[in-house]
C-alpha distance (Angstrom), angle and dihedral (degrees) to the residues before:
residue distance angle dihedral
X1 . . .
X2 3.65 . .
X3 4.04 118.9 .
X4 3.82 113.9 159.6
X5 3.94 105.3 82.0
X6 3.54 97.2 -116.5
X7 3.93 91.8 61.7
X8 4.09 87.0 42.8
X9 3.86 85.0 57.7
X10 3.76 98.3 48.3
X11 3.88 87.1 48.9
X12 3.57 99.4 56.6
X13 3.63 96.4 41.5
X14 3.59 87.5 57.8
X15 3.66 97.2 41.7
X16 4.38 83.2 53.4
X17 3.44 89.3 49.8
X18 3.79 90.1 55.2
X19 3.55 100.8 53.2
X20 3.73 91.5 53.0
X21 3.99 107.3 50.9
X22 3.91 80.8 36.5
X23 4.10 87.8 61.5
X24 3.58 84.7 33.4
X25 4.13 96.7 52.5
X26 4.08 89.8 39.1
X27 3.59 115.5 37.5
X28 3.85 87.4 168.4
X29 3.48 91.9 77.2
X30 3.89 112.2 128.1
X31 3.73 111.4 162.7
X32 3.31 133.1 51.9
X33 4.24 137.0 -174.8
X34 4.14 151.7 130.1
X35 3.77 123.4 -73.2
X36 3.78 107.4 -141.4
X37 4.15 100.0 -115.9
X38 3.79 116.3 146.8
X39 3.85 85.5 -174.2
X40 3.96 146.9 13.5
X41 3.56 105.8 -84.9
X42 3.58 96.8 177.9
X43 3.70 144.9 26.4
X44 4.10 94.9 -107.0
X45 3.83 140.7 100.8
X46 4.33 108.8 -74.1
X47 3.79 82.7 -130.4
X48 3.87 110.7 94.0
X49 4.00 116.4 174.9
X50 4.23 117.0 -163.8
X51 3.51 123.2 167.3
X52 3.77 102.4 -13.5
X53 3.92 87.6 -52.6
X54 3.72 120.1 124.9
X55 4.24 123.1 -138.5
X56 3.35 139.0 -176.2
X57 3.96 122.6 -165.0
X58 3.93 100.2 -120.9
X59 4.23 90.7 -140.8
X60 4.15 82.7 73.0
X61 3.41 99.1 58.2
X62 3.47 102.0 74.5
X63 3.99 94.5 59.8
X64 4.11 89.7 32.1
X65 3.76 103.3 56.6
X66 3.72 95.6 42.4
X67 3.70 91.8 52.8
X68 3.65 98.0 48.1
X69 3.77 93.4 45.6
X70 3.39 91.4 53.5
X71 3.74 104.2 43.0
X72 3.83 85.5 55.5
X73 3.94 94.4 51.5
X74 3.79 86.8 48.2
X75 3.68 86.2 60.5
X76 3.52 105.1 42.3
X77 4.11 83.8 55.5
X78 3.61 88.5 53.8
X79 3.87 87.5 -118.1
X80 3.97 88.9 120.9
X81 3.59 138.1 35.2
X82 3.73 121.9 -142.1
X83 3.69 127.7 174.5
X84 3.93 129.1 -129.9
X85 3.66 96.7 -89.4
X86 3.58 98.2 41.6
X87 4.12 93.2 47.4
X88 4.45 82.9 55.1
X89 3.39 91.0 49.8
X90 4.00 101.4 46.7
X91 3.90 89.8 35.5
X92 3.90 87.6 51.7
X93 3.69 95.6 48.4
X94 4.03 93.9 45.2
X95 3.56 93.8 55.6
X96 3.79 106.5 44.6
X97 3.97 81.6 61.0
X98 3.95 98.0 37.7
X99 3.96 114.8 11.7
X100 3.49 95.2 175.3
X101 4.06 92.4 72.6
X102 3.95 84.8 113.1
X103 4.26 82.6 -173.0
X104 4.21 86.0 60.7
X105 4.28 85.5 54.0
X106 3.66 91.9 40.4
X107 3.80 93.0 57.5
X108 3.63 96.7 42.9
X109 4.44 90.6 56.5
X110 3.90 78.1 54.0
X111 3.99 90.2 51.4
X112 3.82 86.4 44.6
X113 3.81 104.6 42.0
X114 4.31 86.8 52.9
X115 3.77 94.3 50.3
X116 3.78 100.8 -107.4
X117 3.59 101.0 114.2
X118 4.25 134.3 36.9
X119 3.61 121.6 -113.1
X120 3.87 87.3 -133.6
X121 3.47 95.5 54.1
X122 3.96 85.4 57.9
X123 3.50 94.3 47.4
X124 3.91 88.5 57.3
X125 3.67 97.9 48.0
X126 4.00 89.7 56.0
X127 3.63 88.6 46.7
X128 3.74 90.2 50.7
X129 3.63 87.7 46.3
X130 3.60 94.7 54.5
X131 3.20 99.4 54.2
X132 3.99 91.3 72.2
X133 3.89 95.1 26.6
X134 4.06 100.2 32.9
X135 3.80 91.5 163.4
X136 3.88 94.7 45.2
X137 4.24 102.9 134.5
X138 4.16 91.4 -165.0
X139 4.01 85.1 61.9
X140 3.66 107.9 47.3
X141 3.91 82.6 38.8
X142 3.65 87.7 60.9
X143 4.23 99.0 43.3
X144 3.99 85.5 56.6
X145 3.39 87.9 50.7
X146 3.80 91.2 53.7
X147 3.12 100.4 44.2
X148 3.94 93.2 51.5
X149 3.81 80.8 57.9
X150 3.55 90.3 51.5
X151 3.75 88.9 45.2
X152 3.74 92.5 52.2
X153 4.14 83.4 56.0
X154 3.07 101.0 59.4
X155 3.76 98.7 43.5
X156 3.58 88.9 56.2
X157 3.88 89.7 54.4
X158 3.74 93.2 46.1
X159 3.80 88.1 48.6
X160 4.21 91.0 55.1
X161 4.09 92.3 40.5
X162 4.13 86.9 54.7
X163 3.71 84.1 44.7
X164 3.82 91.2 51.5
X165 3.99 93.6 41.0
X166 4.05 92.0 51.8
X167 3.73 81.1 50.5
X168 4.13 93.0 56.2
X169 3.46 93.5 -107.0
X170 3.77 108.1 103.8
X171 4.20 127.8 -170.2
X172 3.35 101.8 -155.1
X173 3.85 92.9 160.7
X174 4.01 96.2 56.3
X175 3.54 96.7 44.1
X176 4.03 87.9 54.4
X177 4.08 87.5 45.2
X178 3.83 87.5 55.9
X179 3.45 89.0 52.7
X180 3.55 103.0 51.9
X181 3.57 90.5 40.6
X182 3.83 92.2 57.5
X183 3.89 89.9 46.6
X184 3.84 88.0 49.5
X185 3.68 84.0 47.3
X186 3.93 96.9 56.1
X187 3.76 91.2 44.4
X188 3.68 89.7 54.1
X189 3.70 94.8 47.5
X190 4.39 85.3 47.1
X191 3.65 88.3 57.6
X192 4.30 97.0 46.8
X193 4.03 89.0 49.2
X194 3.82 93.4 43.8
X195 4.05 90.3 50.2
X196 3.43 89.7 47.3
X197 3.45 100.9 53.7
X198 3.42 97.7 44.0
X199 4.14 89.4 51.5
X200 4.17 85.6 47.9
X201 3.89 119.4 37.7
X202 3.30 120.0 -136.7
X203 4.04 89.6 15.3
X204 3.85 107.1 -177.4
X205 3.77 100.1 169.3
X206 3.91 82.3 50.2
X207 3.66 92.2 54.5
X208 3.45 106.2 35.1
X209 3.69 86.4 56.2
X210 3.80 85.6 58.9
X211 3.48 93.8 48.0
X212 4.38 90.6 50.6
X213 3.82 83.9 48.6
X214 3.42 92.5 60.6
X215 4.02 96.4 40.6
X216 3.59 93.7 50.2
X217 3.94 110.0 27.9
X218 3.73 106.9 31.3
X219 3.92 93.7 39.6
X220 4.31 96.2 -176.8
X221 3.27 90.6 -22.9
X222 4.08 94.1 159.6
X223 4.39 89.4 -169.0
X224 3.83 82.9 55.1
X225 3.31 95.4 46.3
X226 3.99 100.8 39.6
X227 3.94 86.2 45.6
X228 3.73 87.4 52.1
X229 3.87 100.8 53.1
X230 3.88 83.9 43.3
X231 3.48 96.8 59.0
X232 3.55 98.6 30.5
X233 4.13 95.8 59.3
X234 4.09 93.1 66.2
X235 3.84 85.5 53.1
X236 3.37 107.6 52.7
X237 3.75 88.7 36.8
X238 4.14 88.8 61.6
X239 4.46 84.6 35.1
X240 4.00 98.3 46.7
X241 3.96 89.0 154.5
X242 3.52 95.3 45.4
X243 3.83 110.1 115.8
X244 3.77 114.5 -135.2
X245 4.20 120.3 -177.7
X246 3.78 117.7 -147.8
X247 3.38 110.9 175.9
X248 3.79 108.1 -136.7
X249 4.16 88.3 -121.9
X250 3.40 97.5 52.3
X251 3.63 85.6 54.9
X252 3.86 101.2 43.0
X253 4.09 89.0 52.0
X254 3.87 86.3 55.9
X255 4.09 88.4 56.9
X256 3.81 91.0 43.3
X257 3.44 105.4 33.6
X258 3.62 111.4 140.6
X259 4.04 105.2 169.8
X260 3.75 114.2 108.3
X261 3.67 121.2 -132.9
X262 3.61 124.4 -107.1
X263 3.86 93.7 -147.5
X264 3.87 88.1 61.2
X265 4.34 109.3 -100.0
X266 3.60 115.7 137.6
X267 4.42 110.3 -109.4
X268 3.83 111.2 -143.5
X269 3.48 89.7 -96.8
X270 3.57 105.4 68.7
X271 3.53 91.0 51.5
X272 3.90 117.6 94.7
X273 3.67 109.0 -80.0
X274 4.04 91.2 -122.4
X275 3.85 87.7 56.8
X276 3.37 98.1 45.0
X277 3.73 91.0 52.7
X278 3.22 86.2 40.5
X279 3.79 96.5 56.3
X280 3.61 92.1 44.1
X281 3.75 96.3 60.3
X282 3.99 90.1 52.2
X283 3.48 90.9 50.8
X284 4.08 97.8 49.8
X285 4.41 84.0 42.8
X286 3.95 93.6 50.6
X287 3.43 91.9 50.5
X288 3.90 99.5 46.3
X289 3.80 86.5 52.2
X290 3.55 97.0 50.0
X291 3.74 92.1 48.4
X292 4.08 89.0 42.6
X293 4.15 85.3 58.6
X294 3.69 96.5 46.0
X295 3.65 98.2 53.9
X296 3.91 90.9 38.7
X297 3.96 82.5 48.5
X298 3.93 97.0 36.4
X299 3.90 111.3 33.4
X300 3.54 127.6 -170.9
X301 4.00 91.3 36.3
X302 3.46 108.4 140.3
X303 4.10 94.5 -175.9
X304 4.24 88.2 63.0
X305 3.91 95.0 49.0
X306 4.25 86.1 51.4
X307 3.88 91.0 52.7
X308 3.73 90.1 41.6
X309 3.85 88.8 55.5
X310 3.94 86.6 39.9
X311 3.76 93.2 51.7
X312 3.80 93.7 49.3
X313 3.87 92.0 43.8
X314 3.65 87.4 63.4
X315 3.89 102.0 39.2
X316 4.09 78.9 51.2
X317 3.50 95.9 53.0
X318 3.91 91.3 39.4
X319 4.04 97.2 51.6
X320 4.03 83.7 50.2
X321 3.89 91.0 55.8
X322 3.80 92.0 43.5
X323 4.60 87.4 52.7
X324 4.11 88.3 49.3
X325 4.07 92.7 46.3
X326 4.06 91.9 56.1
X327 4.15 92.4 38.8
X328 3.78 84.3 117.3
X329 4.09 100.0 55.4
X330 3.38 96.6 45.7
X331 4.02 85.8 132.7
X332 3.76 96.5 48.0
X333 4.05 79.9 59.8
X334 3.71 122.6 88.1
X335 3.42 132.1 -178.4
X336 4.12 123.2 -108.7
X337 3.56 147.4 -159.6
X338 3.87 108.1 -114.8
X339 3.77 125.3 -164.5
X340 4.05 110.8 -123.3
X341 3.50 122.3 -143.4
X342 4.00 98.1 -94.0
X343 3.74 97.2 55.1
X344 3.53 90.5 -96.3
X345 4.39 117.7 133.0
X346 3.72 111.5 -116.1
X347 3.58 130.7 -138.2
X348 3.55 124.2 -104.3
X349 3.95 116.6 -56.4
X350 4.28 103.8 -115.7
X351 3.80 98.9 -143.0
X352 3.57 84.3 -151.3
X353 4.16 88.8 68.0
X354 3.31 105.0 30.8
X355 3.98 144.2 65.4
X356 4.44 96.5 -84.1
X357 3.83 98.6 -156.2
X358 3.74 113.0 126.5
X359 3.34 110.2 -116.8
X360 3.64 138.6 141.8
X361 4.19 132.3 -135.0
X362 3.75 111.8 -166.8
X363 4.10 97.4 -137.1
X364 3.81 89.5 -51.0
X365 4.27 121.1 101.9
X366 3.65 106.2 170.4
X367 4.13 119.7 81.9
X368 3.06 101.6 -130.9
X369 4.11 131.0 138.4
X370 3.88 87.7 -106.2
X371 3.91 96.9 55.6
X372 3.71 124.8 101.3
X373 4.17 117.9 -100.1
X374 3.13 117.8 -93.3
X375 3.46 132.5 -104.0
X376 4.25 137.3 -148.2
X377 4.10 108.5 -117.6
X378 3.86 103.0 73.8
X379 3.68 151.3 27.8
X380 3.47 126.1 -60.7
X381 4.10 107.3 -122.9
X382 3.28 115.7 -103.8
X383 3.88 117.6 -147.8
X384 3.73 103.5 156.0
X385 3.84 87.4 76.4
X386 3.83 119.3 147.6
X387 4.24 96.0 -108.6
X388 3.66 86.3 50.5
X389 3.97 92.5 57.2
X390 4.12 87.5 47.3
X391 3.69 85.9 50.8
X392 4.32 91.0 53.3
X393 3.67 91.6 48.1
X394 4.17 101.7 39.0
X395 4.40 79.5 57.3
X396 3.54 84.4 47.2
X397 3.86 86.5 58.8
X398 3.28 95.5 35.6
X399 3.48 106.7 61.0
X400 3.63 110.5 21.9
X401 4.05 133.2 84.1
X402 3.35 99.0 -159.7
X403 3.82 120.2 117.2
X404 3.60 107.1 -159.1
X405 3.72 83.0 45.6
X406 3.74 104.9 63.7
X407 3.81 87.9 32.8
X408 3.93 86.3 62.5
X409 4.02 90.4 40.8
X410 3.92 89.7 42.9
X411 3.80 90.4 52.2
X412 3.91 86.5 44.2
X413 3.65 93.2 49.6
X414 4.12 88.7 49.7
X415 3.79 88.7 55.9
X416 3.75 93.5 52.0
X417 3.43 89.6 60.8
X418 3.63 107.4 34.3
X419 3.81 101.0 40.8
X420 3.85 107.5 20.4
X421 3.95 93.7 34.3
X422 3.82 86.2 53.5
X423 3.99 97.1 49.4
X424 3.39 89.2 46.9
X425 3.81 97.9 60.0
X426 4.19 85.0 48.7
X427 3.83 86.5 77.0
């Protein structure tokens, strides 16, 4: 093992060197960690490489890290000069063993901003990163950061192709390679979070990432957003403790998003009204019946009850919107016999209580994929009604033995009628 410092400094520079024409040679790498090795057991490179899976011999770190750490400092103080390639290469090297050296990050934007290293080559060394350190803030810091860059790109090239198409000269075929290299983009950045959290528990940078992806790069998107809910519902159905924050804004844009997308998907508002309302409803009941079968399935889950209550916040909040927005048709409105869920006939629908779109549902309530299309003349049904939430939770008391359960569905039930019971006389 080398000990004099001149040895120590041949060995790291080799073991840098490494890492890079190994990323270099196999850009299919996609995992990265430490091979327990107290010492040197061989005369070879620390850096082994099997299966597109990244190791360094933990014995190396000790001499590596400080080097590296150092060297950059050194140049930051204007003590040391390093050139472009060498800054990459140390900068890489640092932060696959520590990625919360913020001054590492920092020095790679500057790389980026002057040309001398690729956005995507950035966005793969924080993935590689988090794949060892899935929680680490510094890194998912840093991908938003590129991928504002990135952002900032492409509007610059959109803004020169509308410039060329008001000119008569359209460019049909970069606008659509924007596109699909923004979608590609988004799926990428789906795949990162969901690794993450499922390496880290309870990952919040991980999933508020996902959630700033969605705000700021699928702006009402509905495939985005429809792929997202898809993909999302398996998770949290195999993660039923795993604590994900929505803020309620984000989530009320999504419903009333009305900016059309440059890379050609429909936003909810330039659908038909009906279907949009429509849509919106199905979403709201999926969701309330997947969370109503996890916490019948899981109980004692405090994370399900606080989307439940989150969920039904919203829908609230949503239905009251929908009343004030058809104020002033009150009389084209008339009241209707709706089908309840247990074959039973309704009484009338009070527009006053209930979602007033008019809409009709040939014989069938719930919105599910089986039931008929709806049609203009009526109401839509309205199932996600106050009593029907008491109803949920007084079974939930009813029938199960669980303590931390009927806590969480007595403290749910106390909400209903303190803070939903209260808004709803404000109308």
């Amino acid at each position: 093992m080398a000990e004099s410092k001149e040895e120590v400094d041949v060995l790291v520079q080799r073991v840098v060197k490494d890492i890079s024409i190994a990323l270099k040679r196999h850009p299919n790498i996609d995992e990265i960690g430490l091979i327990q090795c107290p010492e040197a057991l061989y005369n070879r490179s620390p850096i082994v490489l099997v299966e597109n899976k990244l190791g360094v011999e933990s014995w190396c770190v000790k001499f590596l890290l400080p080097y590296v750490h150092n060297k950059l400092l050194l140049y930051r103080q204007r003590k040391h000069w390093l050139d472009r390639e060498a800054l990459v290469d140390i900068t890489c090297t640092l932060l696959l063993l520590n990625p919360d050296f913020t001054t590492a990050w920092n020095v790679r934007k500057e790389l980026l901003e002057c040309g001398a290293l690729n956005p995507e080559r950035d966005l793969y060394l924080s993935k590689l990163a988090l794949t060892k350190f899935p929680k680490s803030p510094e890194t998912w810091i840093h991908r938003r950061w590129v991928l504002q860059h990135i952002l900032r790109q492409f509007s610059a090239v959109a803004h020169k192709t509308q410039q060329r198409v008001e000119a008569e000269q359209p460019d049909a075929e970069r606008s659509q390679f924007l596109g699909s290299h923004l979608d590609r983009l988004i799926h990428q950045e789906m795949k990162v979070c969901s690794d993450a959290a499922c390496r880290y528990p309870s990952n919040y940078n991980a999933w508020s990432h996902r959630i700033w992806v969605l705000q700021h790069m699928a702006k009402g998107n509905i495939k985005v957003f429809r792929d997202e809910l898809s993909s999302v519902h398996p998770w949290v159905s195999m993660h039923v403790s795993d604590h994900i924050f929505c803020p309620s804004q984000h989530q009320s844009n999504t419903v009333h998003s009305t900016c059309p997308q440059a890379n050609g998907e429909l936003s909810l508002a330039d659908a038909a009204c009906g279907d949009r309302i429509t849509t919106v409803f199905k979403l709201f009941y999926q969701e309330t019946e997947l969370c109503a079968d996890l916490i019948q399935s899981f109980p004692g889950h405090e994370t399900l009850w606080s989307h439940r209550r989150h969920v039904y916040y919203l829908w609230h909040h949503w239905r009251q919107d929908q009343d004030l927005c058809t104020d002033g048709r009150e009389n084209e409105l008339k009241p209707t016999c709706i089908n309840e869920p247990d074959g039973s006939q309704g009484r009338n629908v009070d527009r006053h209580k209930h979602v007033s779109v008019p809409m009709e549902v040939d014989r069938v309530s719930l919105p599910d994929h089986d039931s008929k299309r709806l049609r203009r003349g009526i109401l839509l049904p309205n199932l996600l009604t106050l009593q029907n939430e008491h109803t949920f939770v007084n079974s939930i008391l009813n029938s199960c033995c669980n303590a931390e359960q009927n806590n969480y569905a007595v403290a749910y039930k106390k909400w209903l009628d303190t803070v939903i019971s209260a808004q709803s006389l404000d109308i």
